[in-house]
Each structure stands twice: as structure tokens, then as C-alpha cells.
C-alpha positions in Angstrom: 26.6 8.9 26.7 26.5 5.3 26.0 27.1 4.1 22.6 23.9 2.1 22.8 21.6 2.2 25.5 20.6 -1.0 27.4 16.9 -0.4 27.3 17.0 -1.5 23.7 17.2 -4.5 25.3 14.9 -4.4 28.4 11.7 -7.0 28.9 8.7 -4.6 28.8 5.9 -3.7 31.2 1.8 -3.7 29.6 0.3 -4.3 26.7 0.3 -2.2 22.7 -3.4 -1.9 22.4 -3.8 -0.2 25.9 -4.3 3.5 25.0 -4.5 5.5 28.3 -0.6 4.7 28.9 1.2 7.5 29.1 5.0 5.7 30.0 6.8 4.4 26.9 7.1 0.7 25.9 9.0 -0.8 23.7 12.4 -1.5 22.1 13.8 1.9 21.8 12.6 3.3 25.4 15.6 5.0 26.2 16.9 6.5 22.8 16.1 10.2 22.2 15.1 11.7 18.8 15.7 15.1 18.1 13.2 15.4 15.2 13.5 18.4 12.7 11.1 17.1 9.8 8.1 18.5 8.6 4.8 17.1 6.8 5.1 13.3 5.9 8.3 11.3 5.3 10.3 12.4 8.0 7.3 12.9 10.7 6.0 9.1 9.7 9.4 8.1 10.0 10.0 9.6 13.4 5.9 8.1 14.6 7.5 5.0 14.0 10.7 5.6 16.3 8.1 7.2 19.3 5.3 3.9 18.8 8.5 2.0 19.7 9.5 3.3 22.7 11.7 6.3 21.8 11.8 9.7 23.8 10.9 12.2 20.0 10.9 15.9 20.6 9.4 17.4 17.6 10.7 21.0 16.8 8.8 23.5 14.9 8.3 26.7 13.6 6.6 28.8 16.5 5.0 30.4 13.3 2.8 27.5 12.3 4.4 25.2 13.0 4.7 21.8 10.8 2.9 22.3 7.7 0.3 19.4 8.1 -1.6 20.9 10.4 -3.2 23.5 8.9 -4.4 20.5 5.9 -7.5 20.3 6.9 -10.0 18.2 4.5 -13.7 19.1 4.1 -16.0 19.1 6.8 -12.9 18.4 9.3 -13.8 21.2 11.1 -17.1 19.2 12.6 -14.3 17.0 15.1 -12.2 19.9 16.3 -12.9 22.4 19.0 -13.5 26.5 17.3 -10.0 26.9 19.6 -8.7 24.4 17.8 -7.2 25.5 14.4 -3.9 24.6 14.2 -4.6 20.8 14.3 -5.9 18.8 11.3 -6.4 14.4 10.1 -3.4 15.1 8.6 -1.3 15.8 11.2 -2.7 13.3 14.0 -1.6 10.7 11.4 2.0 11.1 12.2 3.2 12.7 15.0 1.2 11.0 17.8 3.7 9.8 20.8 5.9 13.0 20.2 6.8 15.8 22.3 6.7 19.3 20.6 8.4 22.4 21.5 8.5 25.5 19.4 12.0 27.2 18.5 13.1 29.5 15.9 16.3 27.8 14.4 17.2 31.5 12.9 17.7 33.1 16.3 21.2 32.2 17.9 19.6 31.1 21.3 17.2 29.1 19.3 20.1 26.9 17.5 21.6 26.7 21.2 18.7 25.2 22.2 19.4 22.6 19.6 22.8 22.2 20.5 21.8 21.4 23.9 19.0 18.9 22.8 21.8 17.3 20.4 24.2 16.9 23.5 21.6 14.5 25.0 19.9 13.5 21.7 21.3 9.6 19.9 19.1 10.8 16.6 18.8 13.8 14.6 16.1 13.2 12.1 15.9 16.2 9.4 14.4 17.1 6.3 15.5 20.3 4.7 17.2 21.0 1.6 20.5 19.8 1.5 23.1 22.5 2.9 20.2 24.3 4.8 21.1 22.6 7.8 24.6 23.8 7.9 23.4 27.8 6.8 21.9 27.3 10.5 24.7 26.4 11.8 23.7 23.1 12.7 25.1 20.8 10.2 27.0 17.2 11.4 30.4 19.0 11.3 28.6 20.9 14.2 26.4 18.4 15.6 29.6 15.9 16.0 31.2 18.2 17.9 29.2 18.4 19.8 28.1 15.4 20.4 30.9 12.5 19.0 28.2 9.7 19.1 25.6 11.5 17.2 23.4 10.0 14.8 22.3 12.4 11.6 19.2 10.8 9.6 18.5 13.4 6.7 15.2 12.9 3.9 15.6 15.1 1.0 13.6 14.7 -2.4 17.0 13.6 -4.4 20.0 13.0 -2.1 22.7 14.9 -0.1 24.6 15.3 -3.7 24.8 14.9 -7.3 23.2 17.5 -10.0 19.4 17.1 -8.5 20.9 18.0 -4.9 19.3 21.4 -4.6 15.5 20.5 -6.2 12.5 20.3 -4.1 11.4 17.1 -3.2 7.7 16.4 -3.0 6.0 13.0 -3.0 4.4 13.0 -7.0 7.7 14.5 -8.3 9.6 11.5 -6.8 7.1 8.8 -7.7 7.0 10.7 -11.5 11.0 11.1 -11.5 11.6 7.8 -9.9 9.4 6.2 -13.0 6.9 4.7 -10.2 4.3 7.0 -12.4 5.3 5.7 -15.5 3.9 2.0 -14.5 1.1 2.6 -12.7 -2.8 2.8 -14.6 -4.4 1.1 -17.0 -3.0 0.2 -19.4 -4.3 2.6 -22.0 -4.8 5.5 -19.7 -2.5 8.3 -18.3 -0.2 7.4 -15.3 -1.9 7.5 -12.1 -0.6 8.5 -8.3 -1.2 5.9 -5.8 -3.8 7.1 -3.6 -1.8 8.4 -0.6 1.5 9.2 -0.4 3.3 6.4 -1.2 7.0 7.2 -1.8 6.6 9.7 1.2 6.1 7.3 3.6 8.4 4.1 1.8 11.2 6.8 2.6 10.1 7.0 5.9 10.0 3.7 6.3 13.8 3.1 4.8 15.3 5.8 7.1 13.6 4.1 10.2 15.5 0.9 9.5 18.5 2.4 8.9 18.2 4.9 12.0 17.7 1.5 14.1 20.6 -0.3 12.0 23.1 2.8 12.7 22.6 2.6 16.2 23.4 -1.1 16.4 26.6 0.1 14.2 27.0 2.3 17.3 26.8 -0.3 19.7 29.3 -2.1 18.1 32.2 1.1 17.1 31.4 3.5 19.4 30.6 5.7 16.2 28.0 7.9 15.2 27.1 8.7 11.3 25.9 10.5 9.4 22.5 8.7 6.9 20.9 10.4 4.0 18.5 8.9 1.9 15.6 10.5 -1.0 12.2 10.0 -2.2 14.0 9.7 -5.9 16.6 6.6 -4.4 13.3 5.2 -2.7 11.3 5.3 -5.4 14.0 3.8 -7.8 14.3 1.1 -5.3 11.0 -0.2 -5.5 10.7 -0.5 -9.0 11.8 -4.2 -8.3 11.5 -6.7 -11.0 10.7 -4.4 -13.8 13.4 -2.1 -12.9 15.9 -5.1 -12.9 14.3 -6.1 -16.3 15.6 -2.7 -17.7 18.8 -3.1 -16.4 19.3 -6.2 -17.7 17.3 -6.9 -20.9 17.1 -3.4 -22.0 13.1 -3.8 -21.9 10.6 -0.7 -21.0 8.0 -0.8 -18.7 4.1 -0.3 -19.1 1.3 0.0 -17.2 -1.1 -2.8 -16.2 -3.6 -1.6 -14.6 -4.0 -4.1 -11.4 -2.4 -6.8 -13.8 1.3 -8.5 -13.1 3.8 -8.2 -16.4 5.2 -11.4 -15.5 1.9 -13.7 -13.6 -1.0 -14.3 -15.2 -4.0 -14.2 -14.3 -3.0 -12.0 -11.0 -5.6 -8.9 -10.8 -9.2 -7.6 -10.2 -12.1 -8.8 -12.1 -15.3 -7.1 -12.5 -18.0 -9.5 -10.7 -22.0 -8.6 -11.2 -21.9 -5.7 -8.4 -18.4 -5.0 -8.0 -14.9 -6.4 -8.0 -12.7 -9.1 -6.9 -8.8 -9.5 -7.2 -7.8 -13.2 -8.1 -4.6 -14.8 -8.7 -3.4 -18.0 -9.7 0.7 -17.5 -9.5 1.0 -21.5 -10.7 -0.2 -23.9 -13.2 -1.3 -25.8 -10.2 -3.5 -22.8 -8.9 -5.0 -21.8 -12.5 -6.3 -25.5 -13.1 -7.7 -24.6 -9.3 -9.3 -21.8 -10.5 -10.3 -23.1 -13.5 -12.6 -26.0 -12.0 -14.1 -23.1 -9.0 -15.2 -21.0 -12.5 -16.8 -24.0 -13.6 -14.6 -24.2 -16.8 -11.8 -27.6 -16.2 -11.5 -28.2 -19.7 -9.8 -24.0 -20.1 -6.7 -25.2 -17.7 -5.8 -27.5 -20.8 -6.1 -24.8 -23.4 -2.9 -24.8 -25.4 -2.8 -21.1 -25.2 -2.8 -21.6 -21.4 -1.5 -24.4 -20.2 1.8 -23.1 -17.9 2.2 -19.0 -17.3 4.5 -18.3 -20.0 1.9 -19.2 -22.2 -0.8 -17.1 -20.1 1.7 -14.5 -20.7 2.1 -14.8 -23.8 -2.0 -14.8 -24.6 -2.9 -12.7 -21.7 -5.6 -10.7 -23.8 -7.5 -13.7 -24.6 -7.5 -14.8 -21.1 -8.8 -11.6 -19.8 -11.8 -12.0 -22.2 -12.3 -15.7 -21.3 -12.2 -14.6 -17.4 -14.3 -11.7 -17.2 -16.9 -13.3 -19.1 -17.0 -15.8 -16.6 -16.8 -13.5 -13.3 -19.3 -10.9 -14.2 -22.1 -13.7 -14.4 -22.3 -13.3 -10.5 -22.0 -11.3 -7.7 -18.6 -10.6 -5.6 -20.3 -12.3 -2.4 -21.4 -15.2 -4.3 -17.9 -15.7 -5.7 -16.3 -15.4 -2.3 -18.6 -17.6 -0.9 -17.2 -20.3 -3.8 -13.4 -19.5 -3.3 -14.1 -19.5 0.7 -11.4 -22.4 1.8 -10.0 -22.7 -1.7 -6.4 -21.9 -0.6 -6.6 -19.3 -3.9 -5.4 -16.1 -3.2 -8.7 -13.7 -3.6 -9.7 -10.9 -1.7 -12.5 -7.9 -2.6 -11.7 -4.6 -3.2 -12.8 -3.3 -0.3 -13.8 0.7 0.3 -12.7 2.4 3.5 -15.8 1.0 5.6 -15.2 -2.6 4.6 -11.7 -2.4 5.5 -12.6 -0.7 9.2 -15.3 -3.2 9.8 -13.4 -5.8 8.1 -13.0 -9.0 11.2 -9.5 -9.2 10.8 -8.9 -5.2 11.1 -10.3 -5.7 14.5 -8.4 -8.7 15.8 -4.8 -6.7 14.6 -5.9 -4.0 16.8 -5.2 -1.5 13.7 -7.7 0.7 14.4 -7.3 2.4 18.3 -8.0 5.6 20.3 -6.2 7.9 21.9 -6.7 11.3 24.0 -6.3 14.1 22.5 -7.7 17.9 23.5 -8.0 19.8 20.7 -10.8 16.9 19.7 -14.1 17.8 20.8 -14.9 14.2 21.6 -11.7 14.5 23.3 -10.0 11.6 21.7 -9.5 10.8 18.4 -9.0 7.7 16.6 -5.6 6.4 14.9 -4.4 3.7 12.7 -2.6 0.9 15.0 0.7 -0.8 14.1 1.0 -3.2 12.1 4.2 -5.3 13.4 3.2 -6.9 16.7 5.9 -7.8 19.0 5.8 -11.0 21.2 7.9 -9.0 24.2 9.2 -5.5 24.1 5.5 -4.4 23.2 5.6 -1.0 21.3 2.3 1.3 22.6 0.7 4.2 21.2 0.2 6.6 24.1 -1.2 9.5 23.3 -2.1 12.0 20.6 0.0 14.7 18.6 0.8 17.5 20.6 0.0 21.2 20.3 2.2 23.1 18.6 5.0 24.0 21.6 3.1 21.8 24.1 6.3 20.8 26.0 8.8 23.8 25.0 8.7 24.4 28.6 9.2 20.9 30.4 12.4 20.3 27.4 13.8 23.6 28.2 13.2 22.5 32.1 14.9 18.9 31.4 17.8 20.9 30.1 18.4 23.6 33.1 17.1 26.6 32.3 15.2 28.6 35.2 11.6 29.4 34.9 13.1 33.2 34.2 15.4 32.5 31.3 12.7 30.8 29.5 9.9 33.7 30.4 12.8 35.6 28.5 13.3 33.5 25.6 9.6 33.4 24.6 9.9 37.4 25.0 12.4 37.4 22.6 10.9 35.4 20.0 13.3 32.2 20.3 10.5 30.2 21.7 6.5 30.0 20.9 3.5 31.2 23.0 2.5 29.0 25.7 0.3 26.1 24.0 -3.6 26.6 24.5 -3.8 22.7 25.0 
């Protein structure tokens, strides 16, 4: 096995938007995934690995299979085919690109199975609680010996140690834990979850770097190692300024709403109809903004005249401001600001953003085939980091549950016979319907 594989490297065929390709692209084609996770850190993690380039074999359950795809939303039932139910929104958010095979890890042929993958695999990309992994016999003592050059990425909700080791990790316990809760709502309400799941998929987005970083590490020693990181570490992470502010001055945070604690004015003002965000991070922007609102004299205002002083008189501001925007409408205010050079944007709802011109021209809205659907696509969200050579591509839907149990199995030797066998036995799942 070779510590890094050239094709990290290679010039690349096609183009990302084209959605009927079925042969990777990209700047991983050539590294295999063995990927373990379930629902949404470790799955968007591994989406990320398969859009550029790599070979991901999803394994699940045989008995449902990952979570997600049984979380259906309301009416979700109108896209699917009546075949169709164990496939959901959910799911087709995050494991497009992958190949799935199903495999009961509790069966001894089943974690042979996984040994074999792992003899072939460069990642193993888990998410269980920490220790379960090795009660299956297929912790990285295990995997390493199996494989020297082995790479073990591992999402947990708190870390592979330390007193929390052992708790459940769930996306609005780490973002509450983590104090991510603690500043974010207005100001006098309660704390407020970010609308998706944030620290989920900030996680997932860590451990992809670092999966890419420890194979260059490979490249260089000739070393595989073993990466853990948490949804509680992630979210402590991001905490950024005002988390360094508590370090270092001893002060506690607070919620502001869409405010900044440290720019003023920097958030969303109500306009006649609806809102608009505007910021003015300089004393050269505010006077800007100042003479676009009509008011020129308000940029020399004592109480406002640099941003520690807007700081400092923040309240008084606000009043002053959202007098002043709610006298028109938020088209007729981006119509003034259009060309400004302010930073200003709308507050757009989903159909805005998906008709929004510049959504479009970043392909981040594309199509792929996919069965279960009874259009027989369905649509995805497109990448947002373009490449200029080794062009990532996004292929092809999620699989069925066990779509490719055979073809894997196949790819690592075993006869048409042993695997009619292993599916009578339980180790593998039922022959996927799509």
C-alpha cells in the first residue's frame, strides 16, 4: 500500500457541475474511506471526502440502517416511491457519492469483513462511543495490525477521554455544553439553536481537514494515526473572540441577537416590509452609511464618532437607526446601497436564496439520479469550494441501504456462494430493492 497515493496529485478529466458522471474526479480519487458513521457529523464529513474524489463505502446496520433515513419531514412522502421507505431529505443530504453495503459488526464474519475492507482502506471514519469500537473487536490496536498505514478518524460528542468520555453526544447538547447556546438570541430572550445542525456539521468539517492533513503526514512518515475530535472541542473552538475575551479578561458573554459585541452598527434592521442586515465595521463606513440614510450630520455625533464610542452607546444608536430604516421598504433600501461598497444583504427565506442569481452561477443547487425518487432524480446542494483543476463532481445519489454489499464483497474475493451464505446467516443484508 502506498503511503500516499499519486492520484492525489493527478490533472483531472470533466467538469463538477456535470451530474450524469458516474467515474470519480477530484483530489482524493484514489484514497478509500471505510466509513462507520451514522446520522450527520461523520456522514457530512465523509460526503465531503466522496465529492472529492474518494472511493467511500458506507457500512450499516442491515437492520435500518443509518438513522437518517427513516427522518422523514411532513409531506416527504409526496417525492418517494410507496417502495421507497427507507430513504428520507435527510439522508440524501449527506451520503450522496457513497457506496453502501450492509454488515452486522456483532457477527464474527461481519468484523472480518471489516478487517478485509481496512486491509485495503487509507481511512477509517467512525462515530461510536468511545471504547465501542474496540468491544467489536475493531479498535486501532486492531485496525493497525492489520493494516500499519491505517488512518483512524473518530467523532464522539466529548472526546476519546477525560470525565465526559462516555456521554452521548448529540448536536444541541454540544452547542448548550460548548456555551455556543449561551450566546446566541436576543438579547433578552432564552438561548436559541441555530437552525440546522451547526456543531454537527463544523465537526465534520474539522475531521475532513484533518483526515486530508493526516494523509499528507503519511506521505511524508510512512505513518498512519490515529484522530479523534468532539462536537464539545468543536463547539469550544468556535466561540472565537468572545471565548478568548473570557480567557483573558475574565468577561462573560451575552447574547445579541444578530448584533456584534465588539462592531457597531453590524446587524439586521427592520425596513417597512421586512429586514435588512447592515454593517459598517469602520468609522469610514458609518459616515458612508450615515450620508445613504440621509443623516451626515449623525457620523459627527459625539456619542458616535469612532466604534468604541458606538460601543459604548450602542442602545442609542439602535434607536436612531431603526427609526430611520423602517421609513422604507427593504427593496427601496437595496436599491440605495446597490454599488455602495457597504456590506448589506436581505434576509432572505429559502426561495430567495434558491432563486437568488448568484446561487445559480455557483452551481450550488444540482441534480442527481436517484431511484427511490419518483421523479427519479432528486436535487442536492452543490459544493461550495470550486477547484480550478482537480475538479471534485457529485455523481450520483445516496445509495440503498446494502446497494453494493455484493460488488465490495466481490472486489474483495469472495465467490458468488460464500456471499449467498453470508446473507443466509445474517452477516450481510437482503439484496437492495434499488
Amino acid at each position: 500500500m502506498l503511503a500516499v497515493r499519486t492520484p492525489l496529485r493527478l490533472n483531472v478529466r470533466g467538469n463538477h457541475t456535470l451530474t450524469a458522471k458516474t467515474t470519480p474526479d477530484g483530489p482524493l480519487v484514489g484514497v478509500k474511506i471505510l466509513d462507520l458513521t451514522r446520522v450527520l457529523a461523520g456522514p457530512f464529513c465523509t460526503q465531503i471526502l466522496a465529492d472529492y474524489g474518494a472511493d467511500v463505502i458506507k457500512v450499516e446496520n442491515p437492520n435500518g440502517g443509518d438513522d437518517t433515513r427513516l427522518w422523514r419531514e411532513a409531506g416527504e412522502e409526496a417525492i418517494w416511491k410507496p417502495e421507497a421507505s427507507n430513504t428520507s431529505i435527510y439522508f440524501n443530504t449527506i451520503n450522496r457519492n457513497k457506496r453502501s453495503i450492509a454488515v452486522n459488526l456483532k457477527k464474527e464474519s461481519g468484523r472480518q469483513i471489516i478487517l478485509g475492507l481496512a486491509r485495503k482502506a487509507d481511512v477509517v471514519v467512525e462515530n461510536f462511543i468511545p471504547g465501542k469500537l474496540d468491544k467489536l473487536g475493531l479498535g486501532y490496536d486492531v485496525l493497525k495490525a492489520t493494516n500499519p498505514s491505517i488512518i483512524l478518524a473518530s467523532i464522539s460528542g466529548y472526546g476519546a477521554d477525560g470525565p465526559y468520555a462516555q456521554r452521548a453526544g448529540y448536536d444541541v447538547i454540544g452547542a448548550a455544553e460548548g456555551g455556543l447556546l449561551h450566546i446566541t438570541g436576543e438579547a433578552d430572550g432564552p438561548p436559541t439553536k441555530p437552525g440546522v445542525g451547526l456543531m454537527d456539521m463544523c465537526t465534520g468539517l474539522y475531521l475532513h481537514g484533518a483526515i486530508v492533513s493526516a494523509l499528507l503526514a503519511r506521505g511524508k512518515t510512512g505513518h498512519g494515526q490515529k484522530i479523534d475530535t468532539s462536537l464539545f472541542e468543536t463547539t469550544i473552538s468556535i466561540l472565537s473572540n468572545v471565548g478568548m475575551s473570557w480567557m483573558n479578561l475574565g468577561k462573560e458573554a451575552q447574547r445579541w441577537g444578530t448584533g456584534h459585541p465588539t462592531i457597531v452598527p453590524y446587524e439586521a434592521f427592520k425596513t417597512k416590509d421586512s429586514f435588512l442586515v447592515v454593517g459598517a465595521v469602520n468609522s469610514r463606513q458609518f459616515e458612508t452609511l450615515c450620508g445613504y440614510l440621509g443623516e451626515e450630520g449623525l457620523a459627527n455625533d459625539p456619542r458616535f464618532l469612532d466604534n468604541n464610542a458606538r460601543v459604548q452607546n450602542r442602545k442609542e444608536l439602535k434607536r436612531i437607526l431603526d427609526d430611520l430604516f423602517v421609513r422604507k421598504s427593504r427593496g427601496e433600501w437595496e436599491k440605495i446601497f446597490e454599488g455602495s461598497g457597504m456590506p448589506y444583504g436581505p434576509i432572505n427565506n429559502l426561495e430567495n436564496v434558491f432563486s437568488h442569481p448568484q446561487t445559480v452561477a455557483r452551481d450550488m443547487m444540482q441534480t442527481v439520479t436517484q431511484a427511490e425518487a419518483i421523479s427519479g432524480n432528486v436535487k442536492v446542494l452543490g459544493m461550495p469550494v470550486k477547484f480550478s483543476e482537480s475538479k471534485p463532481t457529485i455523481r450520483e445519489g445516496p445509495p440503498s441501504l446494502g446497494k453494493h454489499t455484493d460488488d465490495v464483497l466481490q472486489e474483495l474475493g469472495l465467490t458468488p456462494e460464500a456471499i449467498k451464505k453470508l446473507r443466509k446467516e445474517g452477516v450481510i443484508g437482503a439484496i437492495a430493492a434499488f
